[in-house]
C-alpha positions as CSV (number, residue, x, y, z in Angstrom):
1,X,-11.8,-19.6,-30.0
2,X,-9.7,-17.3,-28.2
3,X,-6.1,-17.6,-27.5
4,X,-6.9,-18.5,-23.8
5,X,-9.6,-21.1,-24.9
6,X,-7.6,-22.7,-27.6
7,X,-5.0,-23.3,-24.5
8,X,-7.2,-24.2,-22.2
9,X,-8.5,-26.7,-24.6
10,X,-5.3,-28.1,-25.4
11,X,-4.7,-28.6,-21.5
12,X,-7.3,-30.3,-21.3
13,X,-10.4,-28.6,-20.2
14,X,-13.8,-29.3,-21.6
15,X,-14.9,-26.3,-23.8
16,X,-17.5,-28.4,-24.9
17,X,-18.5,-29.0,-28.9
18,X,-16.9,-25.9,-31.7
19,X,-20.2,-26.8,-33.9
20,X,-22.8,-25.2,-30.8
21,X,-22.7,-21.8,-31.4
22,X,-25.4,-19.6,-31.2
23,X,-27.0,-18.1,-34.6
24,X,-24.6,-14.7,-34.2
25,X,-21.0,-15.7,-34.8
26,X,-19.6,-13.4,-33.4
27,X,-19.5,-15.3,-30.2
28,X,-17.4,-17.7,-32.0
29,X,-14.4,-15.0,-31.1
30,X,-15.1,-15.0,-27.5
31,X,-15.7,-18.6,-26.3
32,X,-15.3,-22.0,-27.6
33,X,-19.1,-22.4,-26.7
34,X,-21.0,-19.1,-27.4
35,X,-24.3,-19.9,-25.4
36,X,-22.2,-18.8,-22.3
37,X,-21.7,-15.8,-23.6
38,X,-25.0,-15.2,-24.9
39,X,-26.4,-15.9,-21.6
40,X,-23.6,-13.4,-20.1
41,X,-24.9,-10.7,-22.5
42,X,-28.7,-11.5,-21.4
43,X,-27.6,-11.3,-17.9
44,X,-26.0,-7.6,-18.4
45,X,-29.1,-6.8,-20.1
46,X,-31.8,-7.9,-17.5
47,X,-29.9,-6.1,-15.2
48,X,-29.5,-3.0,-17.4
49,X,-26.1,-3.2,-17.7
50,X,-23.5,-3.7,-20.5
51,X,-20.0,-4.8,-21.3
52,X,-18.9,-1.2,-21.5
53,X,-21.2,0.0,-18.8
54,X,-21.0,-2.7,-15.8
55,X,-23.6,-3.9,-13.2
56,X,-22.9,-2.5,-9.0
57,X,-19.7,-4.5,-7.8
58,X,-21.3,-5.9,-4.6
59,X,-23.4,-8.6,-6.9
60,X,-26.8,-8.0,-5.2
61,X,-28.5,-7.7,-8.0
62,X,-28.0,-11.5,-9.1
63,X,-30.7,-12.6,-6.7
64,X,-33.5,-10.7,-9.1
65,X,-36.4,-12.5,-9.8
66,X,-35.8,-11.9,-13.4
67,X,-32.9,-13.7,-13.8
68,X,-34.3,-17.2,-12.8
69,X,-35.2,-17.9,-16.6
70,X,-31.6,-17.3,-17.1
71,X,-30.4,-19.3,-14.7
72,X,-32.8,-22.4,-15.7
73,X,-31.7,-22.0,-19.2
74,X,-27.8,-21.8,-17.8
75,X,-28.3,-25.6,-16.3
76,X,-30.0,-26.7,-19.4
77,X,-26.7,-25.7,-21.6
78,X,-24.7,-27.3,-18.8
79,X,-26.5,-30.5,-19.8
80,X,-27.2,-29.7,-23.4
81,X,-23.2,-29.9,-23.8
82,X,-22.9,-33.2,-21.7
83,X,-19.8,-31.6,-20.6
84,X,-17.5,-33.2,-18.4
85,X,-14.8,-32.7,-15.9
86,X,-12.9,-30.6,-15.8
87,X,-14.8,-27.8,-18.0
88,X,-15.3,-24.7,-18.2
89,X,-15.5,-21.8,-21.1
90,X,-14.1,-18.5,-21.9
91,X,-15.4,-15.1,-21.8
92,X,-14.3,-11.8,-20.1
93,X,-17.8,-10.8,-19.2
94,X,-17.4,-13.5,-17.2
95,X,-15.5,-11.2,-14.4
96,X,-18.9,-8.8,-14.5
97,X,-21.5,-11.7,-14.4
98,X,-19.6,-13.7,-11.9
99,X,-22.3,-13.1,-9.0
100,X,-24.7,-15.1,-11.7
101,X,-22.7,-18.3,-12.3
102,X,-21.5,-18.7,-8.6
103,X,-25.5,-19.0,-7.6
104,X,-25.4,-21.9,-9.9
105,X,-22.0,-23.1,-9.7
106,X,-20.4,-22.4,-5.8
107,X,-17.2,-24.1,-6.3
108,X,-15.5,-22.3,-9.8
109,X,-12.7,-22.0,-10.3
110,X,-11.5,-18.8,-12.4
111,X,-8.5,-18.4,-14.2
112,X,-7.6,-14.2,-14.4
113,X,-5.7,-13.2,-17.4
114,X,-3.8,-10.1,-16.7
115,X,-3.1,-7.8,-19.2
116,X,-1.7,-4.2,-18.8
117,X,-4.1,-1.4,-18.3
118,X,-2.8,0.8,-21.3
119,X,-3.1,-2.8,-23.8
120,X,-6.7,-2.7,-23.0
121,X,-7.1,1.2,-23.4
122,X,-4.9,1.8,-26.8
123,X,-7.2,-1.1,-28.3
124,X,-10.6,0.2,-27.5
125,X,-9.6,3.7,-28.3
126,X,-7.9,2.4,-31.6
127,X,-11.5,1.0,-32.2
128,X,-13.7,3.6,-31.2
129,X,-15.0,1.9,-28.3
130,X,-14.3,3.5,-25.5
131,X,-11.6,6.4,-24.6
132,X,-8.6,5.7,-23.3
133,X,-9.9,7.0,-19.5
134,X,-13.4,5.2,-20.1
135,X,-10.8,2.2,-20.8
136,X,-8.7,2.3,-17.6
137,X,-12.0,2.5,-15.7
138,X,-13.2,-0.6,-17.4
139,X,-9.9,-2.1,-16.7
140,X,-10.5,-1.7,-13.3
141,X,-14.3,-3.1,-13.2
142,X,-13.3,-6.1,-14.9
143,X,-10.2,-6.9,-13.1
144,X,-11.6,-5.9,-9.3
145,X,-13.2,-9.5,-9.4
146,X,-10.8,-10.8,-7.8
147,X,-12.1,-9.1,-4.1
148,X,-15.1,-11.5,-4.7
149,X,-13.6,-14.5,-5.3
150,X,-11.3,-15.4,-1.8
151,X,-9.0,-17.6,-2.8
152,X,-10.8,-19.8,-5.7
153,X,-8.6,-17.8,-8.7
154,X,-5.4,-18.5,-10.7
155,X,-3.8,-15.3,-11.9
156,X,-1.8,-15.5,-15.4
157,X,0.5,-12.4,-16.8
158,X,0.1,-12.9,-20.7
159,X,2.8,-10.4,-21.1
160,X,5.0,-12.9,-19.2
161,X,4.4,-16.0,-22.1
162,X,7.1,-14.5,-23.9
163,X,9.6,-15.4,-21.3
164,X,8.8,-19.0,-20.0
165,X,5.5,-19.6,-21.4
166,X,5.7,-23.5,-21.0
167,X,6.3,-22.8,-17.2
168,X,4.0,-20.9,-16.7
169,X,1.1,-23.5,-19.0
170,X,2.4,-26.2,-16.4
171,X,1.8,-24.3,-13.6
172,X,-1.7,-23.1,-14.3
173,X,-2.2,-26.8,-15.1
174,X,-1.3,-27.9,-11.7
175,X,-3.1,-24.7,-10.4
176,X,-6.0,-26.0,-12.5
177,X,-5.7,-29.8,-11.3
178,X,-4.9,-30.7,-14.9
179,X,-3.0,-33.3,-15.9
180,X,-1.7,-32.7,-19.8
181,X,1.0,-34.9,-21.4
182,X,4.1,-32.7,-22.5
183,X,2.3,-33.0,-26.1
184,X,-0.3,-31.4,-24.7
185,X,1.7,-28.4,-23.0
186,X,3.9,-27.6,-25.8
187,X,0.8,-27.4,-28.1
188,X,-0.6,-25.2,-26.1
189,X,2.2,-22.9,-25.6
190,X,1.8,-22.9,-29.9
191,X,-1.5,-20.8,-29.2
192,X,0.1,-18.2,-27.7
193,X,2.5,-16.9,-30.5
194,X,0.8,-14.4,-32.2
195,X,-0.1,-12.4,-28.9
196,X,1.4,-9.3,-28.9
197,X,0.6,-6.0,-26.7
198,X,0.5,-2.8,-27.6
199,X,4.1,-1.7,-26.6
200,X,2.8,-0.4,-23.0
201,X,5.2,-0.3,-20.6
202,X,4.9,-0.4,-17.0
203,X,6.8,2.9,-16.4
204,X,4.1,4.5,-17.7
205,X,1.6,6.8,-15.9
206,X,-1.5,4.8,-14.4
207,X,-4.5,6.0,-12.8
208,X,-3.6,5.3,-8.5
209,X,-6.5,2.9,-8.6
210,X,-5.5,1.3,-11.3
211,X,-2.1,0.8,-10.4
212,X,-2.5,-0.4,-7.2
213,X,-4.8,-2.9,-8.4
214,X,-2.4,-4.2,-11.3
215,X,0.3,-4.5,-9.0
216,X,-1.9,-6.6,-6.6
217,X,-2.7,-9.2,-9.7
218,X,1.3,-9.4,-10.9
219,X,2.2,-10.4,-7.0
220,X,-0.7,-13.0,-7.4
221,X,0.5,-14.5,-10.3
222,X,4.2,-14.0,-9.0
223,X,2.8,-15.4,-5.6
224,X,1.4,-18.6,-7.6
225,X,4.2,-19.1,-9.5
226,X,6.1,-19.5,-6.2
227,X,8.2,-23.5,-7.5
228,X,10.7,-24.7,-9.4
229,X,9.5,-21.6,-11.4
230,X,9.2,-19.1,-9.1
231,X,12.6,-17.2,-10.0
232,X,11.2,-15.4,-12.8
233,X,8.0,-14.7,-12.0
234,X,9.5,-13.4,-9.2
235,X,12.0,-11.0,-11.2
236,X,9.3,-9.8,-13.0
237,X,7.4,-8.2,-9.8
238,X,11.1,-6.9,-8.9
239,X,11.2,-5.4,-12.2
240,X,7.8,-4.1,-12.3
241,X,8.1,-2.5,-8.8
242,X,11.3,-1.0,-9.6
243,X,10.2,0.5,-12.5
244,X,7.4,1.7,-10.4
245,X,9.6,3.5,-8.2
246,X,12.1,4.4,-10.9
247,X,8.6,6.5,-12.0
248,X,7.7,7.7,-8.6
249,X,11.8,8.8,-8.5
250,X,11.3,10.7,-12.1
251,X,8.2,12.2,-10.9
252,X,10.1,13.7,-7.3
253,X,13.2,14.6,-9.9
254,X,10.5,16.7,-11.8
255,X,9.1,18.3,-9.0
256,X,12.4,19.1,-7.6
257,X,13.3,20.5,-11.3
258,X,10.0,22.0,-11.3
259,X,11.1,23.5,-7.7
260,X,14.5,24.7,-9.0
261,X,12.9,26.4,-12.1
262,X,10.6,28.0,-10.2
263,X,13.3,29.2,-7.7
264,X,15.2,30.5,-10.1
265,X,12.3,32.5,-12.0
266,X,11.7,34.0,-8.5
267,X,15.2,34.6,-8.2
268,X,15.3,36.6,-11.2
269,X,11.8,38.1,-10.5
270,X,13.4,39.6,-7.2
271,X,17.2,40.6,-8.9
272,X,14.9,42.9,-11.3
273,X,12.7,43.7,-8.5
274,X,15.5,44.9,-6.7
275,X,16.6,46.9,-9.5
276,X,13.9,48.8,-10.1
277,X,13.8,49.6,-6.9
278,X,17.3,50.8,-7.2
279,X,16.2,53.0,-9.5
280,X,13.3,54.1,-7.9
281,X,15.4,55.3,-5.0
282,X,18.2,57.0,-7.4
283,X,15.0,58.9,-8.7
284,X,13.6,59.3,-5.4
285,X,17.5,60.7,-4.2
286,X,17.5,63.2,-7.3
287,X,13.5,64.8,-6.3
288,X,15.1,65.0,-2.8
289,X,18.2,66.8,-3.9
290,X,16.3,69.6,-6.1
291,X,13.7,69.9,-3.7
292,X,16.7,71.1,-1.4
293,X,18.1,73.1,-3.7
294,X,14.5,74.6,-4.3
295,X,13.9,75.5,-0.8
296,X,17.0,76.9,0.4
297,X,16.8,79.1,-3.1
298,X,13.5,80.1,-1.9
299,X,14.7,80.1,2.2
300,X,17.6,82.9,0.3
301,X,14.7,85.3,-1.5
302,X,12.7,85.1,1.9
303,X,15.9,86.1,3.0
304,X,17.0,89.1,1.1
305,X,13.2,90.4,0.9
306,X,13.2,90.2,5.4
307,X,15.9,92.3,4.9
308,X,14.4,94.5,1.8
309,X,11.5,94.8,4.2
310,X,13.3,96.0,7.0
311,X,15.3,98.7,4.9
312,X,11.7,100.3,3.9
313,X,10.6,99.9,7.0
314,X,13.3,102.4,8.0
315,X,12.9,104.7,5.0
316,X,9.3,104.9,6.1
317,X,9.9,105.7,9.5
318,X,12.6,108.4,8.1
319,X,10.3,110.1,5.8
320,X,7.4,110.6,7.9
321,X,10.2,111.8,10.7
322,X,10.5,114.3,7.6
323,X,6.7,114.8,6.6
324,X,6.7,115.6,10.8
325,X,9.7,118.0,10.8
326,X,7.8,119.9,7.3
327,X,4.8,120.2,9.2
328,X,6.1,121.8,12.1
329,X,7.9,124.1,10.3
330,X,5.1,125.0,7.9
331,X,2.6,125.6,11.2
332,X,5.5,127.8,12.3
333,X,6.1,129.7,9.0
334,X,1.8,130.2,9.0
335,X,1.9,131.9,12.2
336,X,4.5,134.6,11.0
337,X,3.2,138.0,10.0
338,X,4.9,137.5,6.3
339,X,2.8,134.4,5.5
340,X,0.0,136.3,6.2
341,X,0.4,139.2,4.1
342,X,2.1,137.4,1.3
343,X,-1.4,135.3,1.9
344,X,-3.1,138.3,1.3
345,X,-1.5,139.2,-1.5
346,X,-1.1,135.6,-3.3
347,X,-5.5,135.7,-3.3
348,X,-5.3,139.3,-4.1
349,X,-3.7,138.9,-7.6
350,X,-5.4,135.7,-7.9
351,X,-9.1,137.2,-8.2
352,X,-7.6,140.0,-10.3
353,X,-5.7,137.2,-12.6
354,X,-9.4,136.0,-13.0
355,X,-11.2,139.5,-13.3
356,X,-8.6,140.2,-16.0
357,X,-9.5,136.8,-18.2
358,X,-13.4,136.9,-18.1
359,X,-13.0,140.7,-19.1
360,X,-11.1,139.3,-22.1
């Protein structure tokens, strides 16, 4: 049996015989009868479904024609068992066949054992099962039963057994309409000391989904355990919520850290920015400077050759006042009656210069 079962048991509830188990004793683990469990794992299977892979939420498949056999053979191990009130048996496909077993029993009762998300996930991953995401999603499939089921439920925190387990056995047992003798309660409680999580706390990151829905199930049970009780149950929802917005408070401190670091990386970004631009303009200042000093060298040269230019230009004019005053004076010299005989003369001795040479 399980730990639940075994308690359930000792409180008083009819689990029915531990010697009808079906032929695979495996089942042995989940139930103190197995044929409701083998029955659950038909069900998941006629509706091609599967513990790991659940059936649609809304339940409308549990009117298929196909599951009639099942449901015939549900009321014969109801009467097989001879079981009597109150009874009941243990399974957590239970909370994905639950559409099945209300067609044939309206007026259950369930009892929802809350564990926390990341128990469920570090134990399926540890085994290979399922991931740690494929478990928080699970998680959530199992546990949303409790939008189905109004207000015939009783919520239990097994992390909260630790604390003031035999309160919380005697509450579920009034919950329950049970009526067990101390004996009874304090054996009960016995069941429940070797359950131990997995260390997950409930500071630590959960889907939104997830969350919210965990939340929902400790105010149930803190809501149930409303009593003589009620004082610690609820502290533990206080707690729990703080720590919830103790988390929510670290995440904002991150982001404003996050915020600050980034500031300050942009801060830094824009000081060298600034610099370089600094420089940029230093550089830019010393192009400007010799490109100054460039021009007004080459303004100077323009300058002195302007002025070059205008001295030739007045040499020029001067010499060909000159070349003017030559010619004048040579047309005036040609017109005398010397030029012309020394004309004369000058080609006179210049054909006998040449006679002389080719008679040579």
């Amino acid at each position: 049996m399980s730990t639940v079962g075994l308690a359930l048991s000792a409180l008083g509830v009819d689990l029915g015989p531990e010697s009808e188990l079906p032929p695979n004793a495996a089942y042995a683990d989940r139930s103190g009868n197995g044929r409701f469990a083998w029955i659950n794992d038909a069900v998941l299977e006629a509706v091609g479904a599967a513990w790991n892979s659940p059936p649609e939420s809304n339940g409308s498949w549990a009117g298929r024609p196909e599951l009639e056999p099942l449901k015939r053979e549900a009321r014969g191990v109801l009467d097989a068992l001879a079981l009597t009130e109150p009874w009941g048996w243990v399974d957590p496909t239970n909370s994905l066949t639950l559409p099945f077993w209300r067609e044939l029993f309206p007026d259950l009762q369930v009892l929802v054992c809350v564990r926390h998300p990341l128990e469920l996930a570090r134990a399926l991953d540890a085994d290979g099962a399922a991931s740690a995401a494929e478990a928080l999603e699970l998680w959530r499939s199992y546990y949303g039963v409790v939008d189905a089921l109004g207000e015939r439920y009783v919520v239990t925190d097994l992390s909260g057994y630790a604390e003031d387990g035999q309160a919380e056995l005697e509450r579920i047992a009034q919950e329950l309409h049970l009526s067990p003798s101390p004996t009874d309660v304090r054996h009960a409680l016995g069941t429940f000391e070797d359950l131990t999580g997995s260390g997950a706390r409930a500071e630590e990151e959960l889907p939104a989904e997830v969350g919210r829905l965990y939340a929902r199930l400790l105010e149930a049970s803190a809501r149930d355990n409303r009593g003589p009780h009620g004082s610690i149950a609820e502290q533990k929802l206080e707690i729990a919520h703080l720590r919830r917005e103790l988390e929510r408070s670290k995440g904002r401190v991150d982001d404003l850290r996050a915020q600050v670091e980034a500031n300050a990386g942009w801060q830094r970004e824009r000081d060298e920015l600034l610099a370089n631009l600094g420089e940029q303009l230093l550089e830019r200042d010393e192009e400007l400077r010799r490109a100054w000093e460039e021009n007004e060298w080459r303004r100077s040269i323009e300058s002195s050759l302007r002025e070059e230019n205008y001295s030739l230009r007045d040499e020029n004019e001067w010499l060909r006042e000159q070349e003017s005053e030559a010619r004048r004076q040579l047309d005036s010299m040609q017109r005398t009656r010397l030029w012309q005989l020394g004309t004369g003369y000058w080609s006179l001795k210049a054909r006998v210069s040449h006679r002389l040479r080719r008679a040579r």
